[in-house]
TORSEBA-835105 format. One record per residue: residue in one letter; x, y, z of N, C-alpha, C in turn. Coordinates in pm, whole numbers, plus 50000, padded with zeros to 5 digits. Layout:
AXYZXYZXYZ
...
This chain:
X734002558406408734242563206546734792551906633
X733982543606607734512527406684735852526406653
X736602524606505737822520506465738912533806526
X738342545406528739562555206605739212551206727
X738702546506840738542544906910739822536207011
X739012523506917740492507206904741532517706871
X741652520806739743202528606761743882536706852
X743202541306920743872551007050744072541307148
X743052530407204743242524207292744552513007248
X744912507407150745822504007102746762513607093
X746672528207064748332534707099748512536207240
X747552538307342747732539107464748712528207503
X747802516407468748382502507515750012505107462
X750032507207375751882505607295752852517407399
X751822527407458753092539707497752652533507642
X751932529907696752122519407831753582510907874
X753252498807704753972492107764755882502307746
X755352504907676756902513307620757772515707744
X756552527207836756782531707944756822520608057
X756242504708041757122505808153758432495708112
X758392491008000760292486207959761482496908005
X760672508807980761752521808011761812524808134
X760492519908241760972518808391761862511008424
X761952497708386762902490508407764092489808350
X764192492908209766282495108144766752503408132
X766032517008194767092533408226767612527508368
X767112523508450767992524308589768982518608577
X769132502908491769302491808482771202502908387
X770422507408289771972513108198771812522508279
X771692531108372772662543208438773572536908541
X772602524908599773882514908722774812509508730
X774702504808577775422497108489776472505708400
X776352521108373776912526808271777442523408114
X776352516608116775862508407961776012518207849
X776172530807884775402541707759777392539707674
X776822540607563777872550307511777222558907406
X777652565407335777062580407265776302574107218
X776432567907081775782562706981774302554607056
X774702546307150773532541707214772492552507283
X772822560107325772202575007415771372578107274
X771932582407200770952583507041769812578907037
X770222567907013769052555106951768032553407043
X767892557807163767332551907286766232562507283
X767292581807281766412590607303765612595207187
X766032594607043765192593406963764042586106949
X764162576006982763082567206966761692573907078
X762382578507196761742580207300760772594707290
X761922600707204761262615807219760362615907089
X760612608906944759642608306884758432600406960
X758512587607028757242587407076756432592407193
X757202600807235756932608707345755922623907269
X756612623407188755932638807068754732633907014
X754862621806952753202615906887752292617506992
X752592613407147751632609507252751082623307255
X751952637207303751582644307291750322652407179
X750332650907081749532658906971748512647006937
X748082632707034747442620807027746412630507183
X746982632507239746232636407437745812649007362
X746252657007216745362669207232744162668707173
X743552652207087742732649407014741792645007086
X742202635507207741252624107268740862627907359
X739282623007358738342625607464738532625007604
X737972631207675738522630107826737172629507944
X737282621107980736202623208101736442631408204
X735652644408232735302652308333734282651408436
X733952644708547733202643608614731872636308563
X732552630608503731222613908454730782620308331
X731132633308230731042634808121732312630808027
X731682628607953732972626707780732572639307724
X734272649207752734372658307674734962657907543
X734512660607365734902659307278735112670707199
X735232684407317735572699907206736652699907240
X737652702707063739372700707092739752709407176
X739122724207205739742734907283739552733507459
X737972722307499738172718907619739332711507615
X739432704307519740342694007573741722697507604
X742242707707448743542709207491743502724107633
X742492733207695742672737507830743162725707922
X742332717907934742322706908091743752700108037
X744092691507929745972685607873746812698407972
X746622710707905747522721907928747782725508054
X746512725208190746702727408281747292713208426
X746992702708333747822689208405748412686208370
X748822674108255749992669508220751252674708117
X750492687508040751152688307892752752690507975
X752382699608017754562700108076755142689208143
X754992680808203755182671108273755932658908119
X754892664708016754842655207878755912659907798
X755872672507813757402680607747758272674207788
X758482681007890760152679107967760382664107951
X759352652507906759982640207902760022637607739
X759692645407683759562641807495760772650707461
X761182664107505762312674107498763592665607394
X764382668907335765442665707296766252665607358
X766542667107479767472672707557768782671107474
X768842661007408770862652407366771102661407252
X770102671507178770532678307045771282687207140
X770442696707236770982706607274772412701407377
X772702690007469773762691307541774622683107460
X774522676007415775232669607312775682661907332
X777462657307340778702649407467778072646707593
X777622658007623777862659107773776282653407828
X775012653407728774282650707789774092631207844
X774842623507816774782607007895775502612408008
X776272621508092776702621208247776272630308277
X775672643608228774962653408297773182652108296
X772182645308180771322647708221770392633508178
X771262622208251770232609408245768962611808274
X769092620408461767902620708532766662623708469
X766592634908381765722641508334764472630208250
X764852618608212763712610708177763712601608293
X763422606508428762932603608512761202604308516
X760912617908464759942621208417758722612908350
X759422606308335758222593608224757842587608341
X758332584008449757932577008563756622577208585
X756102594508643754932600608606753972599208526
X754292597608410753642591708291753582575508302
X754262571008373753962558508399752742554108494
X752892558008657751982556308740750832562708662
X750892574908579749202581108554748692571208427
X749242563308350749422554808243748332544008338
X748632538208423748642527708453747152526208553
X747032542808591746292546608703744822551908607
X745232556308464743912556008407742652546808341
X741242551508323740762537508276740982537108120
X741612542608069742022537107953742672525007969
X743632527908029744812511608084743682501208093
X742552505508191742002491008229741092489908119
X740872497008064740092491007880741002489207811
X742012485907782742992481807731743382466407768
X743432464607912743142452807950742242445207943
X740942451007901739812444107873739592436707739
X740402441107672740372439507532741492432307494
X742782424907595743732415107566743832408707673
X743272407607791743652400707900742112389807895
X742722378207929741432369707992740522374908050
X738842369408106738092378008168738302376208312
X738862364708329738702353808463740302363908512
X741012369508422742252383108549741712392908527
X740522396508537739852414508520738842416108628
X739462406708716738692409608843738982421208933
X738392433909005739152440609087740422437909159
X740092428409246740422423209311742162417509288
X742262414009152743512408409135743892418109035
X743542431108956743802438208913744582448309021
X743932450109129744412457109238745802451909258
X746162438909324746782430409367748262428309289
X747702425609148748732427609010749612439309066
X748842449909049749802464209057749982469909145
X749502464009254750402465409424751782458209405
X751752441209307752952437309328754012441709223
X753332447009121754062451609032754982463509084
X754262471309135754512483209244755582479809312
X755572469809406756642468909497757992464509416
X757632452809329759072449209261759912462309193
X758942472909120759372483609051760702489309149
X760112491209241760502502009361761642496409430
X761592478409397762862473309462764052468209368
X763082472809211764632474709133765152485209102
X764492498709098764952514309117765962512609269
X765752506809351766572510209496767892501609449
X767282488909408768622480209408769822484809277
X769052489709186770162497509076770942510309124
X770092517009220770832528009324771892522409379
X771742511209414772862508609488774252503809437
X773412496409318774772493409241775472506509150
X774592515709150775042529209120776402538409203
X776012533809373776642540809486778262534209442
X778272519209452779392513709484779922509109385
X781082500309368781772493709286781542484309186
X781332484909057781042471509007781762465608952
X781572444708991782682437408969782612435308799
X781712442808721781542441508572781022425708555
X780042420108616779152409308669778152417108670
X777492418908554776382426208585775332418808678
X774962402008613774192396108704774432391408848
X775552392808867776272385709009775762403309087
X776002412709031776002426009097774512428109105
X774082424508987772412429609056771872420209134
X772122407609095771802400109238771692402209383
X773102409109421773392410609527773062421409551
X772412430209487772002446109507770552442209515
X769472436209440768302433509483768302421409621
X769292413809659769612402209750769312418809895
X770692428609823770102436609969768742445009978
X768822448309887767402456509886765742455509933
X765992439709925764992432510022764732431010175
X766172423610195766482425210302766552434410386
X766342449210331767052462710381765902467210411
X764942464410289763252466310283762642463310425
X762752450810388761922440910489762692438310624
X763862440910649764252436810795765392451710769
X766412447210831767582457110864768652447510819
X768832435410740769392429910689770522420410776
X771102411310691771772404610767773182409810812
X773662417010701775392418510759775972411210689
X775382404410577776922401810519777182411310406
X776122417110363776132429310243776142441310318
X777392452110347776982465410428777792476510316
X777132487510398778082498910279779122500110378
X780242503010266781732512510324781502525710310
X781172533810193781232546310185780242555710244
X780702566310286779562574410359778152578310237
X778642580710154776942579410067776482569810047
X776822554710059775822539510067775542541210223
X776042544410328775342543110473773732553910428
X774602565510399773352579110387772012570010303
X772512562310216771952557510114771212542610209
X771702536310295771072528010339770032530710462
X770452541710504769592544810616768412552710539
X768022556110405766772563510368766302550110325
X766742537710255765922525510241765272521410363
X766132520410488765462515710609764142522610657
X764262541910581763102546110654761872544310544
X762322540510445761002535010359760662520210390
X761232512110448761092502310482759882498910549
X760312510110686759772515010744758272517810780
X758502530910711757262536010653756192528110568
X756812520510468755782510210432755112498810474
X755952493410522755672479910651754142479010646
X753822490810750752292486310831751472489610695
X751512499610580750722497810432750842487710337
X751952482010346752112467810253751252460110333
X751832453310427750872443210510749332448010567
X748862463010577747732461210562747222459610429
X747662464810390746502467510199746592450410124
X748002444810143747982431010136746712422210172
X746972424010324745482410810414744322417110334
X744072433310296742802436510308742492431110131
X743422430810002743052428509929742822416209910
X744052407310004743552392710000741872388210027
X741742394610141740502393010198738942396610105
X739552406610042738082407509965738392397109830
X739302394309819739382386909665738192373109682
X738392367809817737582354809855736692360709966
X736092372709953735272375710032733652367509972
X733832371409840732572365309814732312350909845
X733102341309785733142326209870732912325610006
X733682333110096733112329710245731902333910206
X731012343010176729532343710223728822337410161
X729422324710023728722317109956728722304110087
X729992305310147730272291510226729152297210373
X729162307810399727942310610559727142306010474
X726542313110361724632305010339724852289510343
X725742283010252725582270510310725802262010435
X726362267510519726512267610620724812268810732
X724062281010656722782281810706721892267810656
X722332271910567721052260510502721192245910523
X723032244810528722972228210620722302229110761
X722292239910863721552238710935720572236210961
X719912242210851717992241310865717622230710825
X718412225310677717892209210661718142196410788
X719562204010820719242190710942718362195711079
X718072205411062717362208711167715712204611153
X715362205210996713842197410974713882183010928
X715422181910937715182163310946715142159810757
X715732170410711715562163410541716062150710514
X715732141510440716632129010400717682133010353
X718462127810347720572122410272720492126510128
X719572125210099719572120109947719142136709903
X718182140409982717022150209916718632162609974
X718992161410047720092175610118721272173910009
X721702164109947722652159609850722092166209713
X721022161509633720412173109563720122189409587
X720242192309726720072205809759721312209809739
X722062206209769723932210709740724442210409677
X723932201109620724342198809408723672209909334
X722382216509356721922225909287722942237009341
X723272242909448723842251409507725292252309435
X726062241309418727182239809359727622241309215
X726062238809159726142243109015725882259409006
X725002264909080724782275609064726352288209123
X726972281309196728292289709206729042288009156
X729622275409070730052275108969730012283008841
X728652282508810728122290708686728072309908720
X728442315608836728262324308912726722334608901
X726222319908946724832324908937724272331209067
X725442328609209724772333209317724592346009305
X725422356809191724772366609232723502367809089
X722362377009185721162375609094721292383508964
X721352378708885721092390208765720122399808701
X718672390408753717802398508770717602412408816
X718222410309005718802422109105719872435108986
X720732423208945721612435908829721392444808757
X720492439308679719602441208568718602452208614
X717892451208705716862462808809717782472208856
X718782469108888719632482508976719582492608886
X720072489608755720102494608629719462505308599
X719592521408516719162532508476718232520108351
X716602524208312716002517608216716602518708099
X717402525608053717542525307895719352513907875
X719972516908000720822504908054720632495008051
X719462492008144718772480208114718002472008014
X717972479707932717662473607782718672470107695
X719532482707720720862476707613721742464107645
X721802463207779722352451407797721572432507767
X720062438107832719222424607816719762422207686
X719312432807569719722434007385720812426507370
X722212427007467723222422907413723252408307447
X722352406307585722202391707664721612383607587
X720542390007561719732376807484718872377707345
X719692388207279719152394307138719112381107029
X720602378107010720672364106953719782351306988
X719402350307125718682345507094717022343007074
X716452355807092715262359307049715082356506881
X716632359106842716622360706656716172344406598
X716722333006680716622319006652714912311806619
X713952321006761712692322606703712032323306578
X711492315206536710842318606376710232329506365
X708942334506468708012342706394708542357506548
X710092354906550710632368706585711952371406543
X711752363506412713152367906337713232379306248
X711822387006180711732396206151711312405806199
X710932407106332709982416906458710882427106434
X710362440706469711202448206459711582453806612
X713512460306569714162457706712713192466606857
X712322472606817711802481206891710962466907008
X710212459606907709322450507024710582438607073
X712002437407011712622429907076713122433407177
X713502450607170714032456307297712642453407446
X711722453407439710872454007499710432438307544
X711262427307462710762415507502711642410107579
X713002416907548714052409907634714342413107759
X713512425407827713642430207928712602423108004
X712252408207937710942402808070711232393308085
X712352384107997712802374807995714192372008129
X713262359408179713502354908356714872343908336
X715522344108432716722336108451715762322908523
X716262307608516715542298808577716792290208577
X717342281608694718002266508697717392258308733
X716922245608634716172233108609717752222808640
X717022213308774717622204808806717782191108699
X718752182508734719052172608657717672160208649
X717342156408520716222147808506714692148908558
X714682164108564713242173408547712722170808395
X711102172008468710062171508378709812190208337
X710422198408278709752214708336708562217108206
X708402208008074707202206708013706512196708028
X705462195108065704552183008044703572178207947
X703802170607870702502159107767701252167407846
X700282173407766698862178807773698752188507855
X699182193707945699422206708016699112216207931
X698442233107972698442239207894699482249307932
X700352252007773701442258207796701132272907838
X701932279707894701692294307945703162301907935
X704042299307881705422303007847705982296807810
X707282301107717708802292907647709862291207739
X710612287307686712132286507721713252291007623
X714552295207655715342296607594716672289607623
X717272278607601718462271107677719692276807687
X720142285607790721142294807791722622285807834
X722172274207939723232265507941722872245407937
X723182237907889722872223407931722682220107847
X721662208707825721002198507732719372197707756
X718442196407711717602189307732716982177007616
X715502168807611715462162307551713802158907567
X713632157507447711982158507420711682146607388
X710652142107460709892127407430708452134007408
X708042113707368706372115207343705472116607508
X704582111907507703462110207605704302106007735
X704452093507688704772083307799706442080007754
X707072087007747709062085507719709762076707674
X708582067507554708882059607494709712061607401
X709662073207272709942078607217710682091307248
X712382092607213712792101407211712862110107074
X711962124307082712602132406942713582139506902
X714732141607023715172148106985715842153307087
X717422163707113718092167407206718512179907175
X717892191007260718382206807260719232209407334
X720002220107294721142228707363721252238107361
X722612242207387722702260007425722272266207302
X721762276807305721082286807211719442279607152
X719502272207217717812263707163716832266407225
X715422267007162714332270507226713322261807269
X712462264807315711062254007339709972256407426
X708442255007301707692258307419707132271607334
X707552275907254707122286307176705852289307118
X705252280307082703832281607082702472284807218
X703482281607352702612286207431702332300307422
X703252310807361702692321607415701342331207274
X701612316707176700292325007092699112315707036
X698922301107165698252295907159697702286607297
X696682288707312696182279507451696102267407420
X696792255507394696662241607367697152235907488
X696992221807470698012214307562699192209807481
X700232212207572701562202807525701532196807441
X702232188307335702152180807256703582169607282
X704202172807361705502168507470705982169207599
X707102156407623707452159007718708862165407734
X709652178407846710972183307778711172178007921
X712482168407924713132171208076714632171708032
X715622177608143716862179308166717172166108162
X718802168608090719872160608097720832160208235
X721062172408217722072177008388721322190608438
X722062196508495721892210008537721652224008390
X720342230008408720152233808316719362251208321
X720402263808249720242273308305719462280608190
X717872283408187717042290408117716812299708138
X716072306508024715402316108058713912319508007
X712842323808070711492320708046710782333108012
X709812331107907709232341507881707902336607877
X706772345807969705912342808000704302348507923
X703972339907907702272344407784702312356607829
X701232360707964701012371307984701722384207923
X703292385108010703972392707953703872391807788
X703712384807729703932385607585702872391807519
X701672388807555700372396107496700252409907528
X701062410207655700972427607676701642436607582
X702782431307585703762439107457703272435107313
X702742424807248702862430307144701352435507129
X700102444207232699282450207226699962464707180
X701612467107218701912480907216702532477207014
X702392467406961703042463206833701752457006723
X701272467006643700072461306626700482453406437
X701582461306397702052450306278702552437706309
X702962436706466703832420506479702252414806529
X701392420606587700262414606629699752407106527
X699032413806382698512409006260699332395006268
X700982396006215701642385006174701552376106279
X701342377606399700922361906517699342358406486
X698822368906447697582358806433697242350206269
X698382356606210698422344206099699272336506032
X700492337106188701452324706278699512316506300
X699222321706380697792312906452696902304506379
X696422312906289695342305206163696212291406085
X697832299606054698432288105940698462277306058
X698602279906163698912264906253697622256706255
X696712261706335695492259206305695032249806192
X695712257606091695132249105954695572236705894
X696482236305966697732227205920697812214005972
């Protein structure tokens, strides 16, 4: 199910991009009058066979209806049939068997149609799981996903106008000198009323320049708002990282903290937005439907519950249940967070940093943990004291699992119970 899955989202992705090469080199050869027969062929074959696969592909695949996944072929192909399937025809059609000669000057327009199929291509979340699965994570932000295809948007729209134009008038057979100067006006025409040194002569480039001016127009005050407003949220979150600090430099100088001690307060702060820890994950994690919230802790920190010795064979039922108690913590640079003879009362799990274990008195170093490393594990199935000391190297992002919590759950696990208490005895004995 998984592997048809990837495969659809991989043919999506292929008739995406298809569609939009074909937004951009149909305008490009009708402006240009690039076609000759043989080429008109090759172009629409290709197009209408993959235009026909897509089709009898949309009558297989699942469709979300109002926050359900529908998977009966006959819902599916009703809801295809009553939105896109014709829209999907008329652009897969043969048209060139039936007009033949005549169809490169009588019926370019007609795979205009894919256009449609383009914006709804682009506008579904298939597209953006598609992107999820080849794009970096650090461009799958709303924010610049939005932004992307606002600008993608506008360039589209100002090379459809500017190929219009080189459509209207004369070409010096310079294709690049001509589209130059056709996107050179199209901007200009966009964005101002232009300069005057590019104007039309013929009465259909005026007709033709005065409907650019009223889209110009018309878009103006929606470009430049939706612009500021997407700019604005992209770094919305930073400004309200920069007000709290902003608060909190206040209050320290307002209780008189030392230089030194407010310099460590900002250094923790700086690591933690870095790592994008300001927002809580905990908070995430709780917002969460419960059975949500398990599958994800599972995916967060399953691996490393597995690294555990005596929870490498637990079964997944008490791991689902252990990982949902397990706490996010940032341990500052050259912290003590275990202490020599203390009695332990929870582990750790090292999700980011270094740390480093000495004897009593830090004479003796044993040893240096890292990401995916544990420690501290015996607190939760034995009351001793410490037998070490663990402090940080730098900035260091754990996560803690606490006795209590631990004795509660495995009261609901009474085969993993037996095996901790003779984890207990062999230590004991040993």
């Amino acid at each position: 199910m998984l592997k048809l899955e990837k495969v659809r989202r991989i043919w999506a992705g292929f008739v995406t991009i298809s569609t939009i090469f074909l937004a951009i080199e149909l305008p490009i050869r009708i402006a240009f009058r690039l076609e000759s027969l043989q080429h008109i062929y090759m172009f629409e074959i290709f197009w209408t066979v993959l235009y026909t696969i897509d089709i009898f592909v949309k009558f297989v695949t699942p469709i979300k209806i109002k926050f359900q996944i529908i998977t009966d072929k006959k819902e599916i192909a009703k809801h295809y049939l009553r939105k896109w399937f014709w829209v999907d025809l008329l652009s897969a059609f043969p048209w060139f068997i039936i007009f033949g000669p005549f169809y490169g000057s009588l019926l370019r327009g007609v795979r205009f149609f894919y256009f449609f199929r383009f914006h709804k291509a682009t506008r579904s979340p298939r597209f953006t799981l598609a992107l999820q699965k080849w794009l970096p994570l650090s461009l799958l932000k709303p924010g610049i996903i939005r932004l992307s295809f606002f600008v993608f948007g506008l360039s589209l729209l100002a090379h459809w106008i500017a190929c219009g134009w080189v459509l209207l008038g004369h070409s010096s057979g310079q294709i690049l000198l001509d589209y130059g100067n056709a996107i050179y006006w199209t901007i200009t025409t966009l964005t101002t009323v232009g300069y005057g040194d590019i104007t039309p002569t013929m009465l259909t480039q005026k007709y033709y320049t005065m409907f650019v001016m009223l889209i110009g127009v018309a878009s103006y005050g929606y470009v430049i708002g939706n612009l500021a407003s997407l700019l604005a949220n992209m770094d919305m979150v930073r400004e309200k990282h920069l007000e709290k600090l902003d608060r909190i430099q206040a209050f320290l100088q307002y209780r008189g903290i030392p230089k030194e001690m407010q310099e460590r307060i900002f250094s923790y702060y700086e690591h933690v937005w870095e790592h994008h820890l300001d927002i809580s994950e905990t908070d995430i994690l709780e917002e969460l439907p419960r059975s949500l919230r398990t599958d994800l802790s599972v995916f967060l920190y399953g691996d490393i519950l597995a690294k555990v010795p005596f929870f490498r064979d637990a079964n997944p039922d008490l791991i689902r249940d252990i990982v949902t108690h397990l706490k996010p913590t940032v341990i500052p640079p050259n912290t003590t967070f275990i202490q020599y003879g203390e009695i332990g009362d929870r582990m750790f799990f090292i999700s980011y940093g270094e740390v480093e274990v000495f004897n009593e008195d830090f004479t003796i170093k044993y040893g240096t943990l890292r990401e995916g490393d544990f420690v501290g594990e015996m607190a939760l199935i034995l009351n001793e004291p410490r037998n070490a000391n663990v402090r940080t190297v730098g900035y260091c992002d754990l996560y803690q699992l606490k006795q209590e919590d631990f004795k509660r759950i495995i009261t609901k696990h009474p085969e993993f119970q037996k095996h901790i208490k003779e984890v207990m005895r062999t230590r004991k004995h040993s």
